[in-house]
PDB file of the backbone (N, CA, C, O) and the ligand in Angstrom, with CONECT records:
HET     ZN  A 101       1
ATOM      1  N   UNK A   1    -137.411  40.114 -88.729  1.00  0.00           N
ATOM      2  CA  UNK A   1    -136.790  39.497 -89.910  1.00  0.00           C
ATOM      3  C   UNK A   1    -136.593  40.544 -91.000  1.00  0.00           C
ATOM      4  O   UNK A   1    -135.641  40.480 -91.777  1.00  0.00           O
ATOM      5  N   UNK A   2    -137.609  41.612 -91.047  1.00  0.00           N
ATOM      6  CA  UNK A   2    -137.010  42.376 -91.992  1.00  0.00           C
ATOM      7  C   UNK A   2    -136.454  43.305 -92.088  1.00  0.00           C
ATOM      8  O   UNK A   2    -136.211  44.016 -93.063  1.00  0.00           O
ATOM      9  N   UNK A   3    -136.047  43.413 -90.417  1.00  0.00           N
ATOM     10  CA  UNK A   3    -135.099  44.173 -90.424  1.00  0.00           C
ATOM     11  C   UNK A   3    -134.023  43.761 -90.785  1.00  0.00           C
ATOM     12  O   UNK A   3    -133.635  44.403 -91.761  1.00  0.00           O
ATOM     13  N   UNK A   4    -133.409  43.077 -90.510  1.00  0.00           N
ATOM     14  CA  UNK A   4    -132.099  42.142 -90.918  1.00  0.00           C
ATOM     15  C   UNK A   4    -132.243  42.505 -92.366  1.00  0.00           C
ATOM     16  O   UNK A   4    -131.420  43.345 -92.730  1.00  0.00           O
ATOM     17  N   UNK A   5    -133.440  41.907 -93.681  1.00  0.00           N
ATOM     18  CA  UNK A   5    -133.222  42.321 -94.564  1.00  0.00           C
ATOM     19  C   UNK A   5    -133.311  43.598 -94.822  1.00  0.00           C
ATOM     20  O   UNK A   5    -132.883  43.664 -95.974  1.00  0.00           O
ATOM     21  N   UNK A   6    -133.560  44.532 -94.531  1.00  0.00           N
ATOM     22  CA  UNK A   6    -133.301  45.652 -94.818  1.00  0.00           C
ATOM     23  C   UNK A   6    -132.281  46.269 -94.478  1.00  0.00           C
ATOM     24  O   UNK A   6    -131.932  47.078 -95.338  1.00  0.00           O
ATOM     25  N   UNK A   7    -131.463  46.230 -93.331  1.00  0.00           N
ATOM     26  CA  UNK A   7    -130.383  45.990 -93.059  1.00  0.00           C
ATOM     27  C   UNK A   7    -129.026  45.471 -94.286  1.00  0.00           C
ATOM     28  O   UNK A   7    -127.945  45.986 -94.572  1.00  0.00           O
ATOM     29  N   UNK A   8    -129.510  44.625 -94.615  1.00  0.00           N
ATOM     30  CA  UNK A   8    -128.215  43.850 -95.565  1.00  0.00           C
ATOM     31  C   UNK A   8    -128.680  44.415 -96.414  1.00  0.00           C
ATOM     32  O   UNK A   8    -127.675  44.467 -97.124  1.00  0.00           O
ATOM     33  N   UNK A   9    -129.477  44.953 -97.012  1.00  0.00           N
ATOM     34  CA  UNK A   9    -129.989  45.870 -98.346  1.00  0.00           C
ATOM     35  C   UNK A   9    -128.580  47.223 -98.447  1.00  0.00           C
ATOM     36  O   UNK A   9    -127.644  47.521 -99.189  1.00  0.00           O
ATOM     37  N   UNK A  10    -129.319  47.764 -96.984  1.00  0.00           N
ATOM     38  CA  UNK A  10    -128.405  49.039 -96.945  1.00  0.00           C
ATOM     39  C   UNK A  10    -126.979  48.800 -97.263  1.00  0.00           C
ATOM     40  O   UNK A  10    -126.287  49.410 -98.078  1.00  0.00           O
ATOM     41  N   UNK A  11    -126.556  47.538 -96.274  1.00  0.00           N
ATOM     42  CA  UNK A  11    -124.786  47.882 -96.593  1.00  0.00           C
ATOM     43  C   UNK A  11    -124.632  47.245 -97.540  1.00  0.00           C
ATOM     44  O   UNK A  11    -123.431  47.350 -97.791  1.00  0.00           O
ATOM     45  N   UNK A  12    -125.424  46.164 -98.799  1.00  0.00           N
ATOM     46  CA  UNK A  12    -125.220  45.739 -99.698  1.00  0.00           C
ATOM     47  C   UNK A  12    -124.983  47.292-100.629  1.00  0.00           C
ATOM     48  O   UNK A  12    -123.935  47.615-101.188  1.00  0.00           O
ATOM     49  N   UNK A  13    -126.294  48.110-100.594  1.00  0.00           N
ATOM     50  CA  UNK A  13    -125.929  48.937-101.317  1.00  0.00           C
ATOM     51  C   UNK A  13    -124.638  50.287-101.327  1.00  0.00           C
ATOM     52  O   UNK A  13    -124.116  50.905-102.256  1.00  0.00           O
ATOM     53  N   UNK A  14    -124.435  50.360 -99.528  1.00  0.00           N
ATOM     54  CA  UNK A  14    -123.168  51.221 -99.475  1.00  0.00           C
ATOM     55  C   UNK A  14    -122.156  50.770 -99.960  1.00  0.00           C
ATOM     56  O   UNK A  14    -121.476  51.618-100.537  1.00  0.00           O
ATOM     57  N   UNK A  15    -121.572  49.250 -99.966  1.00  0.00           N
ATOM     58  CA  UNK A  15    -120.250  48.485-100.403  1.00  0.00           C
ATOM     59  C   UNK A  15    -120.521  48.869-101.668  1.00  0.00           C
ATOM     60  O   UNK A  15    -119.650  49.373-102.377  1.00  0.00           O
ATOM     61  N   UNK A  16    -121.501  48.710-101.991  1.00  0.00           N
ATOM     62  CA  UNK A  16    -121.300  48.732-104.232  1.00  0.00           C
ATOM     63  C   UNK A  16    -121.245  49.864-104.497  1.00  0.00           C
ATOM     64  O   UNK A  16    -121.191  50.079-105.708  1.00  0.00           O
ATOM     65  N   UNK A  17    -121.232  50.916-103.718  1.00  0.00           N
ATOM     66  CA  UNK A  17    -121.267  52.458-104.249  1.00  0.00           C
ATOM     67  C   UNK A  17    -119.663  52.798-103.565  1.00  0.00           C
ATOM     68  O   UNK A  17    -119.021  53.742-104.026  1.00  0.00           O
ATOM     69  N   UNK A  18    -119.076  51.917-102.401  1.00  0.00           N
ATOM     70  CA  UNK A  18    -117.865  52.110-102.385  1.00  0.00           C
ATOM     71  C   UNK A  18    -116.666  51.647-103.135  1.00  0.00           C
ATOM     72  O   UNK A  18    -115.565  52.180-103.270  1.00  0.00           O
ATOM     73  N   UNK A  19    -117.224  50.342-103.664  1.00  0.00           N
ATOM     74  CA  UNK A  19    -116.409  49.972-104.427  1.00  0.00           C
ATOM     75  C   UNK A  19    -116.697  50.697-105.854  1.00  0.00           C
ATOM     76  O   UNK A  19    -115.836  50.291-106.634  1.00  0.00           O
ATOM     77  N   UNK A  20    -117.261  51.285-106.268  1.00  0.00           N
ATOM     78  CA  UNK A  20    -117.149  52.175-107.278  1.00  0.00           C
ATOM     79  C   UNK A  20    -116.434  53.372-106.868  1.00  0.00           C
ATOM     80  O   UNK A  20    -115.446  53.857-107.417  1.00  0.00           O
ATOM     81  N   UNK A  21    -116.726  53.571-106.380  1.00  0.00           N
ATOM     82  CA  UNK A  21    -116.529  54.992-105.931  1.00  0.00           C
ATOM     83  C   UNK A  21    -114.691  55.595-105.718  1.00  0.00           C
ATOM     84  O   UNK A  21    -114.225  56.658-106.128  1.00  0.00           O
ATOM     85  N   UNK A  22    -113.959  54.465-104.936  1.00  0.00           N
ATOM     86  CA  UNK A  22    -113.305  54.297-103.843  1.00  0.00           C
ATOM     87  C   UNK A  22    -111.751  53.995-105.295  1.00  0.00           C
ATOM     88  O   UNK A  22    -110.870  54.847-105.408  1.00  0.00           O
ATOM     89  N   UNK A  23    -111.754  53.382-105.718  1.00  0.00           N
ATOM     90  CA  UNK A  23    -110.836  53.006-106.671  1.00  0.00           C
ATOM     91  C   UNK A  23    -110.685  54.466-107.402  1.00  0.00           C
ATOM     92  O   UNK A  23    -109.657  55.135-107.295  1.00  0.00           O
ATOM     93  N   UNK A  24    -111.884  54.902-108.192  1.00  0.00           N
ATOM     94  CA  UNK A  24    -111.794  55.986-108.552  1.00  0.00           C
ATOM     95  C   UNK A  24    -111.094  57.851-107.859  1.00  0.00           C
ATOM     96  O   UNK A  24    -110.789  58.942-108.339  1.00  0.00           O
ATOM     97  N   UNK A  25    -111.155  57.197-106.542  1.00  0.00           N
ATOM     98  CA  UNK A  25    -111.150  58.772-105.778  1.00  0.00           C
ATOM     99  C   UNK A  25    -109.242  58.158-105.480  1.00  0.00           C
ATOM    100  O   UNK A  25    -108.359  58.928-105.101  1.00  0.00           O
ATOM    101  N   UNK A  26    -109.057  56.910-105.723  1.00  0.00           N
ATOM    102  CA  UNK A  26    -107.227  56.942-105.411  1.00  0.00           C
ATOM    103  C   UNK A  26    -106.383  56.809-106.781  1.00  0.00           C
ATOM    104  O   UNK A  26    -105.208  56.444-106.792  1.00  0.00           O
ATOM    105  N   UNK A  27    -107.133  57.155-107.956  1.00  0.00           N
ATOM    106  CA  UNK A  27    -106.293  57.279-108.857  1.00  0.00           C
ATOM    107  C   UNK A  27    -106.352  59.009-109.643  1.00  0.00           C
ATOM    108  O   UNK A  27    -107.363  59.642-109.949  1.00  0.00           O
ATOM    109  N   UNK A  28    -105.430  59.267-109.742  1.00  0.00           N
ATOM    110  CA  UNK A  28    -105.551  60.530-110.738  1.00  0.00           C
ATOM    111  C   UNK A  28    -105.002  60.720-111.795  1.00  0.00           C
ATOM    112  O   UNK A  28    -103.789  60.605-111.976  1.00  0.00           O
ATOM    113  N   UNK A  29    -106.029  61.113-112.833  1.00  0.00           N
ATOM    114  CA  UNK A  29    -106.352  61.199-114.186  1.00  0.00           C
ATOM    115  C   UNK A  29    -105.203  62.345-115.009  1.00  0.00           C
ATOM    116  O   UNK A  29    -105.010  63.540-114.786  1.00  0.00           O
ATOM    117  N   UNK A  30    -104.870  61.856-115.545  1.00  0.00           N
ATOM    118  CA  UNK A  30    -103.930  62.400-116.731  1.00  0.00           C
ATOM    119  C   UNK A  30    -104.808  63.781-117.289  1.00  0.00           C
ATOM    120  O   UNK A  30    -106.016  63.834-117.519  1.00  0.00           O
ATOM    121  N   UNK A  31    -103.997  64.648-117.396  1.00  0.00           N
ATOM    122  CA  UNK A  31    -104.449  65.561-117.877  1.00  0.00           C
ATOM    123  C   UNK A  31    -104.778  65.767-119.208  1.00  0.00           C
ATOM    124  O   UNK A  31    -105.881  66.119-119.626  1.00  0.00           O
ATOM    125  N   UNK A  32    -103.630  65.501-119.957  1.00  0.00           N
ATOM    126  CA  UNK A  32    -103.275  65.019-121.571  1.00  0.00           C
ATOM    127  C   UNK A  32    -104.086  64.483-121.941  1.00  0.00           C
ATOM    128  O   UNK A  32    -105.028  65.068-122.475  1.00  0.00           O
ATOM    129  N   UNK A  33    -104.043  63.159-121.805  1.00  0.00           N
ATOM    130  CA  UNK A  33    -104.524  61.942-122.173  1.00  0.00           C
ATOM    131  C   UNK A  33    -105.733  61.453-121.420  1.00  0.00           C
ATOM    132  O   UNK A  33    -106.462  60.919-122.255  1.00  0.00           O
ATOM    133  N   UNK A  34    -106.137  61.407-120.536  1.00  0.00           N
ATOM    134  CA  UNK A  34    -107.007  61.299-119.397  1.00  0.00           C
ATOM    135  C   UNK A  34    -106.937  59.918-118.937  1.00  0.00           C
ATOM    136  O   UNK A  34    -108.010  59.471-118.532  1.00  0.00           O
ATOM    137  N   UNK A  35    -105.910  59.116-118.900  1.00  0.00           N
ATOM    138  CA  UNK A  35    -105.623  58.071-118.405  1.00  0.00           C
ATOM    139  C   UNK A  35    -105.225  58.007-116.947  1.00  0.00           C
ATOM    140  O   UNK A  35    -104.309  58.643-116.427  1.00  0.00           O
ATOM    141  N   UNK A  36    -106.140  57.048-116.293  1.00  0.00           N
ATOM    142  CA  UNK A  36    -106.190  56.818-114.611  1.00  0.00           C
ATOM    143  C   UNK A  36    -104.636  56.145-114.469  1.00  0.00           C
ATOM    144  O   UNK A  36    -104.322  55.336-115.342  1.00  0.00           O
ATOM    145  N   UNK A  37    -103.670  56.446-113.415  1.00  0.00           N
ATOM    146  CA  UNK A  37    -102.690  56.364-112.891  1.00  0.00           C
ATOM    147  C   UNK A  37    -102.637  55.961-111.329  1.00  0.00           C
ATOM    148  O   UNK A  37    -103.603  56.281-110.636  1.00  0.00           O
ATOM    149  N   UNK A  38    -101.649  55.335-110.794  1.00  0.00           N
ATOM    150  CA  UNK A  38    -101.572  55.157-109.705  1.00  0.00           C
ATOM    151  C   UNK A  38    -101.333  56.516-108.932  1.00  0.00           C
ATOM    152  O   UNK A  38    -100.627  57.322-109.539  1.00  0.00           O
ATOM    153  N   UNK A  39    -101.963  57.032-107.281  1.00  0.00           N
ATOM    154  CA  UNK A  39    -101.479  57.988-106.470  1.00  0.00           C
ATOM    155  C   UNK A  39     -99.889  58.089-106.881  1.00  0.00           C
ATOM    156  O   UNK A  39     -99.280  58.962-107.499  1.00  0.00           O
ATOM    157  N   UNK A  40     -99.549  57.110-106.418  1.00  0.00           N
ATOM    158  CA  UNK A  40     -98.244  57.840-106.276  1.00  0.00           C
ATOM    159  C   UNK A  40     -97.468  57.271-107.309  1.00  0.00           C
ATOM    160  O   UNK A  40     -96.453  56.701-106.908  1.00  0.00           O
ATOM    161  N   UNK A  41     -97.715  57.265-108.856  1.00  0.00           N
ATOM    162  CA  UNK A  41     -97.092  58.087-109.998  1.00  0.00           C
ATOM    163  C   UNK A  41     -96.753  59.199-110.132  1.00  0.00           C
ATOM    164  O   UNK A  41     -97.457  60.179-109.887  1.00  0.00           O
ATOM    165  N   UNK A  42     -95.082  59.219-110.738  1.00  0.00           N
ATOM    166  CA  UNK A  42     -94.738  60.655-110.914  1.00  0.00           C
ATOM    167  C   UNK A  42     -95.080  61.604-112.376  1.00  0.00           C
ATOM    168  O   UNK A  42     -95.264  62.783-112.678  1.00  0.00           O
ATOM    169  N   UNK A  43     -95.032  60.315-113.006  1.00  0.00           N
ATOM    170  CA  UNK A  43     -95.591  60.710-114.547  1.00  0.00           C
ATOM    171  C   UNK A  43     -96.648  59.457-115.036  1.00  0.00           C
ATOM    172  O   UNK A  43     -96.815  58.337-114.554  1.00  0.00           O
ATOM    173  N   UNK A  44     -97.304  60.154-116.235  1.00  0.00           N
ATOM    174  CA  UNK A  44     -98.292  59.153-116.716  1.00  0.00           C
ATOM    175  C   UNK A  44     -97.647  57.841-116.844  1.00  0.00           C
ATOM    176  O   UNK A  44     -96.458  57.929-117.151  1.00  0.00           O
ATOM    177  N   UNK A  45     -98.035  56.814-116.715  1.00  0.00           N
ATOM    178  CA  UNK A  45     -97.949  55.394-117.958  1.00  0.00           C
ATOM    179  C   UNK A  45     -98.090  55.713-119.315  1.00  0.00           C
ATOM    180  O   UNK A  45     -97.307  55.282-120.161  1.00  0.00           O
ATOM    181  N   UNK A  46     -98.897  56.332-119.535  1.00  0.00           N
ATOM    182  CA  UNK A  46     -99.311  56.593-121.097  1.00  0.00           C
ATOM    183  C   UNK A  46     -98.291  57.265-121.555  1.00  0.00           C
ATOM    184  O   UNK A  46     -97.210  56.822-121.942  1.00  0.00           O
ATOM    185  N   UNK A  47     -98.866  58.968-121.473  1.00  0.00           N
ATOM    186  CA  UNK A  47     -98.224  59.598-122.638  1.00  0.00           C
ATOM    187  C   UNK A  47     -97.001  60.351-122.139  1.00  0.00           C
ATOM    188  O   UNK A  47     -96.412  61.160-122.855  1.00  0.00           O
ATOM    189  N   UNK A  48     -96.455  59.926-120.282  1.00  0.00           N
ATOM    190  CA  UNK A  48     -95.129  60.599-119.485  1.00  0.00           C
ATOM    191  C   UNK A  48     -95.432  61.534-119.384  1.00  0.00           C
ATOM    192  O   UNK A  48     -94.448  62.236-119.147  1.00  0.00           O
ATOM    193  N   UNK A  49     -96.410  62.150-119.421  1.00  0.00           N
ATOM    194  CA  UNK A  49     -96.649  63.727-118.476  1.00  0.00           C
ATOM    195  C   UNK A  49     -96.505  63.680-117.074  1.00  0.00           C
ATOM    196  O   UNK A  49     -97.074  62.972-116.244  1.00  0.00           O
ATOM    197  N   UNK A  50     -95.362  64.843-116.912  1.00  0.00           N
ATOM    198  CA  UNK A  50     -95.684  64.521-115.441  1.00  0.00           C
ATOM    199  C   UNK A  50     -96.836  65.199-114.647  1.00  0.00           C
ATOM    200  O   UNK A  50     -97.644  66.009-115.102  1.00  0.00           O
ATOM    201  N   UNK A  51     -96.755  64.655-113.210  1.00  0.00           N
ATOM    202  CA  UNK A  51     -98.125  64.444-112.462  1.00  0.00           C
ATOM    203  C   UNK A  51     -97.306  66.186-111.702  1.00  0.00           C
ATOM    204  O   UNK A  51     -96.086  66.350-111.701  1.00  0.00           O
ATOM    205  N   UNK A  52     -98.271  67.221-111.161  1.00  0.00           N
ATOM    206  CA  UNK A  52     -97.502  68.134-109.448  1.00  0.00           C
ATOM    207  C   UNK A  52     -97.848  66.781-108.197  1.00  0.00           C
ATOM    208  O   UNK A  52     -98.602  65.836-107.966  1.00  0.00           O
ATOM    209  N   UNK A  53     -96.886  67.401-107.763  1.00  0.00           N
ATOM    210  CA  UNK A  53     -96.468  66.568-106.288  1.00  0.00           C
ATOM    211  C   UNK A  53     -97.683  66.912-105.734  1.00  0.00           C
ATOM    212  O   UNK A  53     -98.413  65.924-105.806  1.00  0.00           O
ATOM    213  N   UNK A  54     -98.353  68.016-105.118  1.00  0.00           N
ATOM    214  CA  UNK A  54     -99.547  68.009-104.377  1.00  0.00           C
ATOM    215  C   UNK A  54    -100.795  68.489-104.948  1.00  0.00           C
ATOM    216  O   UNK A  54    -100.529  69.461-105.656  1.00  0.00           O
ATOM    217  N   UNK A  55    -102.047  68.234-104.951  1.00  0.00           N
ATOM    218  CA  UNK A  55    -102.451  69.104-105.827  1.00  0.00           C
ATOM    219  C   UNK A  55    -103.445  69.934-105.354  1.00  0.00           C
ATOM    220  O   UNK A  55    -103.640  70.890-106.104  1.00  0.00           O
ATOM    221  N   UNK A  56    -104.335  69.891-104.094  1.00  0.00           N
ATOM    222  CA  UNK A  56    -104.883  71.584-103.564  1.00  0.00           C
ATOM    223  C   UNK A  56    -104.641  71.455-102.486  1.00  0.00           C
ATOM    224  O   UNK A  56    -105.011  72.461-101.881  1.00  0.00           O
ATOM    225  N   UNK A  57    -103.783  70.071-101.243  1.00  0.00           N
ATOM    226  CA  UNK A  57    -103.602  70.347-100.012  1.00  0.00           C
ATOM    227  C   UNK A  57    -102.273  71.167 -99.770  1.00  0.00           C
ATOM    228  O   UNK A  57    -101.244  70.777-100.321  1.00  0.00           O
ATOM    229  N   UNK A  58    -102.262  71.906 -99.240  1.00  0.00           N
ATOM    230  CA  UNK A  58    -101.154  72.264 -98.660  1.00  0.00           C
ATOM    231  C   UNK A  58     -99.848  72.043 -98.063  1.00  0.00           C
ATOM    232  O   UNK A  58     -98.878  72.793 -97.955  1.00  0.00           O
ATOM    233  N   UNK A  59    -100.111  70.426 -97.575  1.00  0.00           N
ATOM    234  CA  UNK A  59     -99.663  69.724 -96.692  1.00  0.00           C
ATOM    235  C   UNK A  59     -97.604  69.556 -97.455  1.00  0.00           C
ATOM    236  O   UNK A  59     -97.243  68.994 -98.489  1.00  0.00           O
ATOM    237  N   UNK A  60     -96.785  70.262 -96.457  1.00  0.00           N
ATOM    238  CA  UNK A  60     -95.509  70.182 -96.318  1.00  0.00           C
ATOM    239  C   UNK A  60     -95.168  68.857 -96.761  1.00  0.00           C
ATOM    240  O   UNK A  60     -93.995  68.483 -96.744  1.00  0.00           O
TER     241      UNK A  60
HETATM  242 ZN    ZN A 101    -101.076  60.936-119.994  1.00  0.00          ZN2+
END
């Protein structure tokens, strides 16, 4: 039995550290202004700065 609860402990606590976590790692932050933006914004909402197209992958 306590395994089960300990069990639901763990992924109780991985989900709440993903859902923090996880929202944060798909938006990127304004440089200017430091306002969170959608991925694939080309410029802020806020203050229209624009965003670079890639920013350390390489990827074509
Ligand atoms: Zn901005």
């Amino acid at each position: 039995m306590s395994d089960v609860a300990y069990l639901g402990i763990l992924v109780g606590i991985i989900a709440v550290i993903a859902l923090v976590t996880v929202p944060a790692l798909l938006r990127k932050r304004c440089r200017k202004c430091n306002v969170r933006n959608s991925l694939d914004a080309r410029v802020c909402r806020e203050c229209g700065a624009a965003f670079p197209d890639d920013d350390a992958s390489g990827a074509a």
